[in-house]
PQR file with spaces between the fields and no chain letter, atoms N, CA, C, O and H, PARSE charges and radii, in Angstrom:
ATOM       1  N    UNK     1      11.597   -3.338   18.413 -0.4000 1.5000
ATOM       2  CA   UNK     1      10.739   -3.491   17.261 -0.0000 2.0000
ATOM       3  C    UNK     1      11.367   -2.735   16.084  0.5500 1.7000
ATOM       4  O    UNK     1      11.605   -1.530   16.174 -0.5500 1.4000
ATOM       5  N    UNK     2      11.653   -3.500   14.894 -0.4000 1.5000
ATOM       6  CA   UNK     2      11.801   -2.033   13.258 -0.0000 2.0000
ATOM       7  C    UNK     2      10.646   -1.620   13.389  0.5500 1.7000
ATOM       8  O    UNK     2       9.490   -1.805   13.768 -0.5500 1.4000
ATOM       9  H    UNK     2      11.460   -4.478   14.821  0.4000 1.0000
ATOM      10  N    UNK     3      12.002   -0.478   12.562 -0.4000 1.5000
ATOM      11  CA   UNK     3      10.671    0.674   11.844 -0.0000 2.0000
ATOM      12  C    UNK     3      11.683    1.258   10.981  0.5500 1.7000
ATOM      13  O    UNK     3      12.914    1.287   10.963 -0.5500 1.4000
ATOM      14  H    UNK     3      12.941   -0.328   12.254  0.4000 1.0000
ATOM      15  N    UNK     4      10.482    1.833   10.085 -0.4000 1.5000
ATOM      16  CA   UNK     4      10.699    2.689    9.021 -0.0000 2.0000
ATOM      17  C    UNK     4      10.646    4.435   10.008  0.5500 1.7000
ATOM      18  O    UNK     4       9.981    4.656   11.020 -0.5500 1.4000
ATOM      19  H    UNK     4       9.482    1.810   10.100  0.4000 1.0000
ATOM      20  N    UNK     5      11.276    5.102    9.510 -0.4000 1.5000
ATOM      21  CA   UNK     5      11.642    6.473    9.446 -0.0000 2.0000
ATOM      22  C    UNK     5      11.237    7.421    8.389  0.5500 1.7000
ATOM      23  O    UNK     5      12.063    7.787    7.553 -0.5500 1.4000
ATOM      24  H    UNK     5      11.816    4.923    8.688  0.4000 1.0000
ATOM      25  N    UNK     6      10.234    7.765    8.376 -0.4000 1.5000
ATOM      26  CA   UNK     6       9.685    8.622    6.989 -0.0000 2.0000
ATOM      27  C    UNK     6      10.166   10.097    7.400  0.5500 1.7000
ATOM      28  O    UNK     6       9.870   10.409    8.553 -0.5500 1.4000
ATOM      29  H    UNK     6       9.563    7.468    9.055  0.4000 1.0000
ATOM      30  N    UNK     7      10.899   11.111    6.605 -0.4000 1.5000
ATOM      31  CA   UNK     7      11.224   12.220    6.920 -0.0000 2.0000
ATOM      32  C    UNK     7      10.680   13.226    5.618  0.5500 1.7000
ATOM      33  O    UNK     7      10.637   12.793    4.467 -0.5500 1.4000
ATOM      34  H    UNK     7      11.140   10.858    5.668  0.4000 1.0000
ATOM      35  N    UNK     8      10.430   14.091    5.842 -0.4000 1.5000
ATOM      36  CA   UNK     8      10.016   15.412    5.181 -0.0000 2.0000
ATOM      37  C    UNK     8      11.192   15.779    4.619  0.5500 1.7000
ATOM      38  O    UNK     8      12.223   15.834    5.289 -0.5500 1.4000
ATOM      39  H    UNK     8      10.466   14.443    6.777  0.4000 1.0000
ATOM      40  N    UNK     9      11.134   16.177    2.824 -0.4000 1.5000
ATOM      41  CA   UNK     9      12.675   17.101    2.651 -0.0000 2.0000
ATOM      42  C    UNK     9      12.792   18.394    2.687  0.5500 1.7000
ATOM      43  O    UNK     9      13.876   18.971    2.600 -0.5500 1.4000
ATOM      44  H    UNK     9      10.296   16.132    2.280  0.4000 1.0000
ATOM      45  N    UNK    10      11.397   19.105    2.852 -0.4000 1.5000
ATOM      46  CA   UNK    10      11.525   20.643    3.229 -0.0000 2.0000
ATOM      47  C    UNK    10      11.526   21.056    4.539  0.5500 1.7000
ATOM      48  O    UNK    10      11.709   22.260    4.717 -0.5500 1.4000
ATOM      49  H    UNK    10      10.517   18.636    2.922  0.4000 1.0000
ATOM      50  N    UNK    11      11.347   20.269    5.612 -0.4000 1.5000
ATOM      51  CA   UNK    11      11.488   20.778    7.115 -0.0000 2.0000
ATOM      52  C    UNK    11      11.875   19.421    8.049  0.5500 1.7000
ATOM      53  O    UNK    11      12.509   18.467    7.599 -0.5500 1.4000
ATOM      54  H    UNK    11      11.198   19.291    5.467  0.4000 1.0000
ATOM      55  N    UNK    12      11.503   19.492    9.074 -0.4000 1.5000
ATOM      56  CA   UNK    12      12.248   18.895   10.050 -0.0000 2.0000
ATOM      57  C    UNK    12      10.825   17.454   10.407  0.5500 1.7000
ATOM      58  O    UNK    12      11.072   16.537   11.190 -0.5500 1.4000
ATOM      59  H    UNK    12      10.988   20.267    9.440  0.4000 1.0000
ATOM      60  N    UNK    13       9.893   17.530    9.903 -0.4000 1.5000
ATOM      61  CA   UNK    13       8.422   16.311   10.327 -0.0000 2.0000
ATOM      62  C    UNK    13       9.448   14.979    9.796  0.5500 1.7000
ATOM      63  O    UNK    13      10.376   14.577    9.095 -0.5500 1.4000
ATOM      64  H    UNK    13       9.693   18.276    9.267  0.4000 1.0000
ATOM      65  N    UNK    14       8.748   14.802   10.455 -0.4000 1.5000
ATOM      66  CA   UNK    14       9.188   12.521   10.485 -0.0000 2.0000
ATOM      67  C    UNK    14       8.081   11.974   10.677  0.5500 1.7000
ATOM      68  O    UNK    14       7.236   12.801   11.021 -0.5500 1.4000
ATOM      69  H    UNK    14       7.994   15.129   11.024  0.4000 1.0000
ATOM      70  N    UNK    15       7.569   10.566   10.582 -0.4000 1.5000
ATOM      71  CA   UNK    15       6.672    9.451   10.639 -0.0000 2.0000
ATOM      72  C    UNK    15       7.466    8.908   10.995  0.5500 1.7000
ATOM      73  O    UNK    15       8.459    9.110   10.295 -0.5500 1.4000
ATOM      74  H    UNK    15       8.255    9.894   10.303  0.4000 1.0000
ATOM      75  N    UNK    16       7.710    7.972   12.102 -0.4000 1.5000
ATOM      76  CA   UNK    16       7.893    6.638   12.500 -0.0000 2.0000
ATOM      77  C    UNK    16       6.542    5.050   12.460  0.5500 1.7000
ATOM      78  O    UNK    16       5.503    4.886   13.098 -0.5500 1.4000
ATOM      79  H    UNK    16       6.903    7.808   12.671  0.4000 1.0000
ATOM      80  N    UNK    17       7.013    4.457   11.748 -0.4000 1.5000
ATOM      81  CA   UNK    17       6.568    3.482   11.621 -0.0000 2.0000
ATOM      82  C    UNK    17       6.982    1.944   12.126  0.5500 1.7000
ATOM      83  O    UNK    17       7.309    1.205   11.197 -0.5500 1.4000
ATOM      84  H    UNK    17       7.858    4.591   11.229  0.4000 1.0000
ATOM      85  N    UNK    18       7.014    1.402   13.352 -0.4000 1.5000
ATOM      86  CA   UNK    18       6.991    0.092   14.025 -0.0000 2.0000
ATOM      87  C    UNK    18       6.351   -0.822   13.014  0.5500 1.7000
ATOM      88  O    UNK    18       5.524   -0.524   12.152 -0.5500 1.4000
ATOM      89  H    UNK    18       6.748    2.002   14.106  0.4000 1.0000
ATOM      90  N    UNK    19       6.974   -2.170   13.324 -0.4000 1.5000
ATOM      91  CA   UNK    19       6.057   -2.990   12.713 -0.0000 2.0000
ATOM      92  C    UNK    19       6.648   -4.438   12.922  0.5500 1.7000
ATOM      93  O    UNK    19       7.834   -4.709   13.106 -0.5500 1.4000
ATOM      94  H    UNK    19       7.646   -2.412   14.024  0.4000 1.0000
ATOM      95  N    UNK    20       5.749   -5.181   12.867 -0.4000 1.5000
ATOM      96  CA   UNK    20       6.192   -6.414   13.749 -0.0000 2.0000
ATOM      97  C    UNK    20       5.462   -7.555   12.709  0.5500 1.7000
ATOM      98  O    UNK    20       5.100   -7.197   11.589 -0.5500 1.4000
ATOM      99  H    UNK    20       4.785   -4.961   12.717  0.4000 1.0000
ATOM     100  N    UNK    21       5.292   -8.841   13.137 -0.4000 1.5000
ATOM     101  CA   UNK    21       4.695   -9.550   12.548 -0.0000 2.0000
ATOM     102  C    UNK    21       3.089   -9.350   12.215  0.5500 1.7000
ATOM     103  O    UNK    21       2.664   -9.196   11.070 -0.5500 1.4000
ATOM     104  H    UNK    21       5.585   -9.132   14.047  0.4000 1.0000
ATOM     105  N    UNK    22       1.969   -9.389   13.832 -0.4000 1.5000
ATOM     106  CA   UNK    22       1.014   -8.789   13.762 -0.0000 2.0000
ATOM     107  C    UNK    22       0.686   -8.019   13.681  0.5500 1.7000
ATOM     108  O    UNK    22      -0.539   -7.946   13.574 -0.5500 1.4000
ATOM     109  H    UNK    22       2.315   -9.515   14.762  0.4000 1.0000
ATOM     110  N    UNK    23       1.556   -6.683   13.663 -0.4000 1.5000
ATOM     111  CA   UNK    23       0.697   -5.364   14.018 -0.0000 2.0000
ATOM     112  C    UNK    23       1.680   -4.410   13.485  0.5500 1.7000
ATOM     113  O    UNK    23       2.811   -4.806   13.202 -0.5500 1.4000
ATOM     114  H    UNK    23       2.550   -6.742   13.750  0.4000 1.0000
ATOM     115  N    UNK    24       1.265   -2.945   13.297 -0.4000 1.5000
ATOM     116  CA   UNK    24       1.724   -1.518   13.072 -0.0000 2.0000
ATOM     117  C    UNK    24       1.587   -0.378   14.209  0.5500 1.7000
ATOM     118  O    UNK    24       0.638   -0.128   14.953 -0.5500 1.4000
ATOM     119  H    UNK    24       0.347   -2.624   13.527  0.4000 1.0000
ATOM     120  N    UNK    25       2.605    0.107   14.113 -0.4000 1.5000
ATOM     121  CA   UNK    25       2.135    1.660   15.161 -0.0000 2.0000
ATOM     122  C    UNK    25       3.081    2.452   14.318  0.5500 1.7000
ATOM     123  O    UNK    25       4.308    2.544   14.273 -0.5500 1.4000
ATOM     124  H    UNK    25       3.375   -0.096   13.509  0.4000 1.0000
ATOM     125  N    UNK    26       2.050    3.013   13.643 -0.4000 1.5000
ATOM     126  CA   UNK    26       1.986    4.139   12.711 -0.0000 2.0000
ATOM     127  C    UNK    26       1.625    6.046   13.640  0.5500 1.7000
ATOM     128  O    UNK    26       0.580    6.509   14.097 -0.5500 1.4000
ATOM     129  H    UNK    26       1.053    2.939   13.679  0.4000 1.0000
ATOM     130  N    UNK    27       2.612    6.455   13.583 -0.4000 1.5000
ATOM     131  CA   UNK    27       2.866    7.530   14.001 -0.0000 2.0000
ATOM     132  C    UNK    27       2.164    7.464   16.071  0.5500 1.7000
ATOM     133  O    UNK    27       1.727    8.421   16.710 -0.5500 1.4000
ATOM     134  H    UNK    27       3.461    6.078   13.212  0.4000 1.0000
ATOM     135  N    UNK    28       2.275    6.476   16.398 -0.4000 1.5000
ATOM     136  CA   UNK    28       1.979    6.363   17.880 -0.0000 2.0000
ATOM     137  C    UNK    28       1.064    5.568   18.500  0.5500 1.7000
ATOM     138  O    UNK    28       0.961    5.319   19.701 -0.5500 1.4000
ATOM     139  H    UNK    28       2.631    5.699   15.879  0.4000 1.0000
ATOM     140  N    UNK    29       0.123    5.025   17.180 -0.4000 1.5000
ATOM     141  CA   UNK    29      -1.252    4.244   17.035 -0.0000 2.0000
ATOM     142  C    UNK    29      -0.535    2.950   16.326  0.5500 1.7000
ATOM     143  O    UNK    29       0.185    2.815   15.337 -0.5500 1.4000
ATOM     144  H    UNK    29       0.207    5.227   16.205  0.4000 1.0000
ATOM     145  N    UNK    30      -1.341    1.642   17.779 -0.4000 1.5000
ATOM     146  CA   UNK    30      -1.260    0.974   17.476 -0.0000 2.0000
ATOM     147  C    UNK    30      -1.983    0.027   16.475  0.5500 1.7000
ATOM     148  O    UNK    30      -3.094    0.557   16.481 -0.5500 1.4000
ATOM     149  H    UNK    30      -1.927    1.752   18.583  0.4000 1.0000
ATOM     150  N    UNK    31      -2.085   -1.029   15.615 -0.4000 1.5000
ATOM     151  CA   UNK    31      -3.395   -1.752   14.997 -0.0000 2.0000
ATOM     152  C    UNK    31      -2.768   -2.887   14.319  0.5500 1.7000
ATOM     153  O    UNK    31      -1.592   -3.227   14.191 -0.5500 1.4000
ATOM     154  H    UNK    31      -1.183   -1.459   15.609  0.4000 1.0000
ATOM     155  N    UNK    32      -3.911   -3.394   13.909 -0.4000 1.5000
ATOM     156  CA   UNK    32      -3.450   -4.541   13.179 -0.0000 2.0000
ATOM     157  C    UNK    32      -3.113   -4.814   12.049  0.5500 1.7000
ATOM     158  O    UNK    32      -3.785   -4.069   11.336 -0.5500 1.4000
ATOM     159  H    UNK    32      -4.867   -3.118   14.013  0.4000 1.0000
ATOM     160  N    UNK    33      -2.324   -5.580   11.274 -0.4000 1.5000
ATOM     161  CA   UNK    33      -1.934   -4.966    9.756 -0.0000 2.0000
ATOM     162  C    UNK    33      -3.515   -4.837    9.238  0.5500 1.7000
ATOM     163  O    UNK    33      -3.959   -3.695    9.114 -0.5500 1.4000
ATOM     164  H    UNK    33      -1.778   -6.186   11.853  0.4000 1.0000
ATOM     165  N    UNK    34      -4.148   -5.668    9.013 -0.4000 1.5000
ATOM     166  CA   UNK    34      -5.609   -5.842    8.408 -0.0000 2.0000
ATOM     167  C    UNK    34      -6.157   -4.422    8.942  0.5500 1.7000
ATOM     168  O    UNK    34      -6.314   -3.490    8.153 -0.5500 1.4000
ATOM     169  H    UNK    34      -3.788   -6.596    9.113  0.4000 1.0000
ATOM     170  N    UNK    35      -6.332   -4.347    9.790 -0.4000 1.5000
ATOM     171  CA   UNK    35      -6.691   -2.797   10.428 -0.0000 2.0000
ATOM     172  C    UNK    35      -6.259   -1.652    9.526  0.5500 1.7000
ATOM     173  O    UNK    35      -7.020   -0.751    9.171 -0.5500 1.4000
ATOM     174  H    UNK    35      -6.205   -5.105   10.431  0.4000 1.0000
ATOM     175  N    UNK    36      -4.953   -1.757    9.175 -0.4000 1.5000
ATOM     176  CA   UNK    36      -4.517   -0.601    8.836 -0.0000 2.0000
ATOM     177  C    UNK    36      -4.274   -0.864    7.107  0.5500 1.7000
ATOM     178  O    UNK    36      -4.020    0.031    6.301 -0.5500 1.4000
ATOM     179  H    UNK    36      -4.334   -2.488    9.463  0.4000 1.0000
ATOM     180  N    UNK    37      -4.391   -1.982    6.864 -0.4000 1.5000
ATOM     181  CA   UNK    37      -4.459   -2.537    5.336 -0.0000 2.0000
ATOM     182  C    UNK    37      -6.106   -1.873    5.097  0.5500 1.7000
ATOM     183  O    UNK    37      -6.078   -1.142    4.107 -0.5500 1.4000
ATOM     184  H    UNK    37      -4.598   -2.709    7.518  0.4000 1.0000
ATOM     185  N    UNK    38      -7.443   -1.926    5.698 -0.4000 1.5000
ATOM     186  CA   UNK    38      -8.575   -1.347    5.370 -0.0000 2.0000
ATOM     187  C    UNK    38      -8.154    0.072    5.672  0.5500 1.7000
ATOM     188  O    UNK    38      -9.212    0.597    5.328 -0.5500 1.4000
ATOM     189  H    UNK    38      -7.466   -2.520    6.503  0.4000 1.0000
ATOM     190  N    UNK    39      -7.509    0.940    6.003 -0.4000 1.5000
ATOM     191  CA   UNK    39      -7.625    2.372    5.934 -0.0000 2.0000
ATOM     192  C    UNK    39      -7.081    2.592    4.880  0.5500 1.7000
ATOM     193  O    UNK    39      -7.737    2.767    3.853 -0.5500 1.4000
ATOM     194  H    UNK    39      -6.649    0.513    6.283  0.4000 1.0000
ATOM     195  N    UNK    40      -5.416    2.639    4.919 -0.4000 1.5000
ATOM     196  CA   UNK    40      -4.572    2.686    3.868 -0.0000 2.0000
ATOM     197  C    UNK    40      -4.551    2.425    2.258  0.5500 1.7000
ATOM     198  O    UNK    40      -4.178    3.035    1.256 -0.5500 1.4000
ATOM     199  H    UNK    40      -4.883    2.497    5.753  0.4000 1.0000
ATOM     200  N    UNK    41      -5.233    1.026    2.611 -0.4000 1.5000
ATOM     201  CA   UNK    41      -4.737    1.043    0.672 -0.0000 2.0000
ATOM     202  C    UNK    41      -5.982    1.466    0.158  0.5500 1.7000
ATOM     203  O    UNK    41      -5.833    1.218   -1.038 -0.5500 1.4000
ATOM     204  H    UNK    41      -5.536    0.531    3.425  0.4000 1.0000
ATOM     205  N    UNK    42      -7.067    1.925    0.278 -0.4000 1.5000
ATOM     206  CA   UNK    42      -8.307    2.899   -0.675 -0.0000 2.0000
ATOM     207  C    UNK    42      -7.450    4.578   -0.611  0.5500 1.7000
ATOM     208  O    UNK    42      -7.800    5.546   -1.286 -0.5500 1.4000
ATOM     209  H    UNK    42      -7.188    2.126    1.250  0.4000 1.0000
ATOM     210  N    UNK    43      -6.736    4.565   -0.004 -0.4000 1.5000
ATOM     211  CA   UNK    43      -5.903    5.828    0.319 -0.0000 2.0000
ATOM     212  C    UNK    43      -5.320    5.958   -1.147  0.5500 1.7000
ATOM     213  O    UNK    43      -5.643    6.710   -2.066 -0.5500 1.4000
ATOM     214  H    UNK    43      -6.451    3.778    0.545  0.4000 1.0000
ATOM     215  N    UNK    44      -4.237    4.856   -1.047 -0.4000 1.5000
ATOM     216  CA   UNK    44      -3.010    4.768   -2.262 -0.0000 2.0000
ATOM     217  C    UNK    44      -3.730    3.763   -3.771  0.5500 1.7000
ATOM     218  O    UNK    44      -3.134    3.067   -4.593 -0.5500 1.4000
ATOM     219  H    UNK    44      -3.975    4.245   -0.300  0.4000 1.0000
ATOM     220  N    UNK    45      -5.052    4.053   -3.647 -0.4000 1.5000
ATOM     221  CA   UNK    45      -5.889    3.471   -4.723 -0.0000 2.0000
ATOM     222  C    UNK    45      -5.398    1.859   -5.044  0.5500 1.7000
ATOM     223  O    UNK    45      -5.036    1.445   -6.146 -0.5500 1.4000
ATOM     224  H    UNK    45      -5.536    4.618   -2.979  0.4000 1.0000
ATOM     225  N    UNK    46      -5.458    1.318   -4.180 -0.4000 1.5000
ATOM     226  CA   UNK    46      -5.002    0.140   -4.571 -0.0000 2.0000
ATOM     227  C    UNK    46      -6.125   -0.620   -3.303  0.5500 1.7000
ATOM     228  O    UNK    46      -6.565   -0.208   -2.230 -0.5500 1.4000
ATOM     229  H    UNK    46      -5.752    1.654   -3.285  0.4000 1.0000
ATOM     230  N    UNK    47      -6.306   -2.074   -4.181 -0.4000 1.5000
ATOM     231  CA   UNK    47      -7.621   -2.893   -3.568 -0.0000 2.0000
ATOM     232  C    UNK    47      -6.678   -4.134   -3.270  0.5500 1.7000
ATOM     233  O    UNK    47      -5.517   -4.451   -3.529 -0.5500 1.4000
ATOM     234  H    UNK    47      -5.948   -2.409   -5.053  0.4000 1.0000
ATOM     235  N    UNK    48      -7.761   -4.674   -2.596 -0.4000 1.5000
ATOM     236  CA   UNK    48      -7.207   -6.008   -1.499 -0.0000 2.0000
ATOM     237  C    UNK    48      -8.225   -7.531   -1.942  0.5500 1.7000
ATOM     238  O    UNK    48      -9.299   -7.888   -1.459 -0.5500 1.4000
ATOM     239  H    UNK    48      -8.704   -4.416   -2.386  0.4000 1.0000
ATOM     240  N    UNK    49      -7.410   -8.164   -2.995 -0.4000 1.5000
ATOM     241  CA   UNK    49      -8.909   -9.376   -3.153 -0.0000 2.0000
ATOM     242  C    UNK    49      -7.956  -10.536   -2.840  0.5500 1.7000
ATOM     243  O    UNK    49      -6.919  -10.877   -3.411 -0.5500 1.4000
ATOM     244  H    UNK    49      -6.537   -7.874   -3.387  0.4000 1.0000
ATOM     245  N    UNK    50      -8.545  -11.012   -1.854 -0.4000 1.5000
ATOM     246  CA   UNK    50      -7.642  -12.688   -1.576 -0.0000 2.0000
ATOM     247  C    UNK    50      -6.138  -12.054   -0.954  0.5500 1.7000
ATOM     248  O    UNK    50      -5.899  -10.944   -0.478 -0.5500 1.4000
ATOM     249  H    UNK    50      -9.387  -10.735   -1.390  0.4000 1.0000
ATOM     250  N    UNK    51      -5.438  -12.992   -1.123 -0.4000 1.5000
ATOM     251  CA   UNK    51      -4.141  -12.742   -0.576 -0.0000 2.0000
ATOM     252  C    UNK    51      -3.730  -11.695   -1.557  0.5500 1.7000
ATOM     253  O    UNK    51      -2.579  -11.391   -1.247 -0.5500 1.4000
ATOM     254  H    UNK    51      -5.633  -13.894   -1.509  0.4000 1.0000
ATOM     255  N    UNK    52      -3.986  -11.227   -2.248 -0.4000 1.5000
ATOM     256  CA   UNK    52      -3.419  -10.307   -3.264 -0.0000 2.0000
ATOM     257  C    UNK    52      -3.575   -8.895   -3.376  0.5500 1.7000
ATOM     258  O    UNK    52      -4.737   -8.562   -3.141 -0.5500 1.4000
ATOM     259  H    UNK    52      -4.922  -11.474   -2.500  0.4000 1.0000
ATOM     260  N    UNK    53      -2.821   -7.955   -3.650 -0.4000 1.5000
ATOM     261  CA   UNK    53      -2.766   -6.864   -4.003 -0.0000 2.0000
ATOM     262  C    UNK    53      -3.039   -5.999   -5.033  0.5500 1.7000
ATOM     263  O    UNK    53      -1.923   -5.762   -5.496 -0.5500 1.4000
ATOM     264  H    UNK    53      -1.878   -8.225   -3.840  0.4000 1.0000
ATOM     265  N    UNK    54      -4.159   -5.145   -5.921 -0.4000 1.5000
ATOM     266  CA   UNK    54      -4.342   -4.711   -6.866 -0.0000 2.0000
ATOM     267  C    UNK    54      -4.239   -3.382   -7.357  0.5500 1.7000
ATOM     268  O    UNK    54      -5.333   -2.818   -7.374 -0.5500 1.4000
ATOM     269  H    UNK    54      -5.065   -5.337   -5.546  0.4000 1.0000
ATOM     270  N    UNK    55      -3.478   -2.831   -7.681 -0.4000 1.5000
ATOM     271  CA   UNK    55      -3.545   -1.138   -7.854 -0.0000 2.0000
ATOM     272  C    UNK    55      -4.400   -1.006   -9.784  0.5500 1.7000
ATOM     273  O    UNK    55      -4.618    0.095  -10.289 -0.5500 1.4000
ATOM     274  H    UNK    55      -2.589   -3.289   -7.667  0.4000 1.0000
């Protein structure tokens, strides 16, 4: 499966991020993009209407 590699520049922490067609496993947890599209983007202030993306 890719993934992204998120690393820290003051110490040694990482995020690994999997990701596939259906789904994410974000730091060890698996879900579904939609799953993790409702946590995430009210996070990074950005909204979800229709297929589209709004910050």
């Amino acid at each position: 499966m890719p993934r992204y590699l998120l690393k820290c520049g003051c110490c040694d922490e990482k995020l690994e991020i999997h990701y596939s067609d259906d789904g994410l496993e974000i730091g060890g947890v698996n879900g579904a993009i939609q799953d993790w599209q409702e946590i995430l983007l009210p996070l990074l202030l950005i909204e979800h209407k229709g297929d589209k993306l709004i910050d």
